[in-house]
N, C-alpha and C positions, 0 to 999 in steps of 0.2 A: 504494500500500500504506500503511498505516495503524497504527500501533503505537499502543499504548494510553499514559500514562507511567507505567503500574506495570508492564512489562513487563520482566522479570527477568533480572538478569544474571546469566554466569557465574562461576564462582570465579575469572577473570579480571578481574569486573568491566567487561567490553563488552557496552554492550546493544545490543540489535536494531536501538536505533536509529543507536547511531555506526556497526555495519556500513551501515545505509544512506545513513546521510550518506557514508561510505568509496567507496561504490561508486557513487555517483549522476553524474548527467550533471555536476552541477557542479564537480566534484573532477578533471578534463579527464583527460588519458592516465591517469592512475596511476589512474583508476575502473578502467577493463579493465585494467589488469595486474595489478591485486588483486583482481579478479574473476577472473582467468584463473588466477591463485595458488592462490586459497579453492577452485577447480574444480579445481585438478590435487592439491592436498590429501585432499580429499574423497573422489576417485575411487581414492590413495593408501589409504586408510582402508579403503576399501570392499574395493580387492583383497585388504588386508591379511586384513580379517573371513573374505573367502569365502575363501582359503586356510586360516585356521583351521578353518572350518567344514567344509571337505573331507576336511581331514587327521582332523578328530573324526568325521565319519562312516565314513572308511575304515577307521580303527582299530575303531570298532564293527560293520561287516561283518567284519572279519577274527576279533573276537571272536567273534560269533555263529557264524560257519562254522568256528571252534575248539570250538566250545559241541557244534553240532553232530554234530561227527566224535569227539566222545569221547562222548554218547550211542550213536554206533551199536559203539563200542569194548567197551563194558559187555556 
């Protein structure tokens, strides 16, 4: 993999490429446990989002089927 060096850090200021020097063969055990870190992070993140994302869609069927039941009220 190949990074450019204008590849842009974050408001942390880590760029792309210290994660890669981070996790490369050369960096010996601590390459997979901060690889295995950044992966159980990530996947943290992700459950996190679809939980939000369930709990917003549930709330808007239960609107809509409120929406609904007071149309056939009228």
């Amino acid at each position: 993999m190949s990074l450019t060096s204008s590849s842009a850090s974050g408001i942390d200021c880590i760029t792309p490429q210290h994660l890669k020097d981070l996790v490369s063969v050369s960096a010996g055990d601590a390459d997979r446990a901060l690889l295995n870190d950044i992966t159980r992070l990530c996947n943290f993140m992700l459950s996190a989002i679809s939980n939000i994302i369930l709990a917003i869609s549930t709330f808007y069927e239960n609107t809509e089927v409120e929406s609904e039941d007071s149309k056939h009220l009228r």
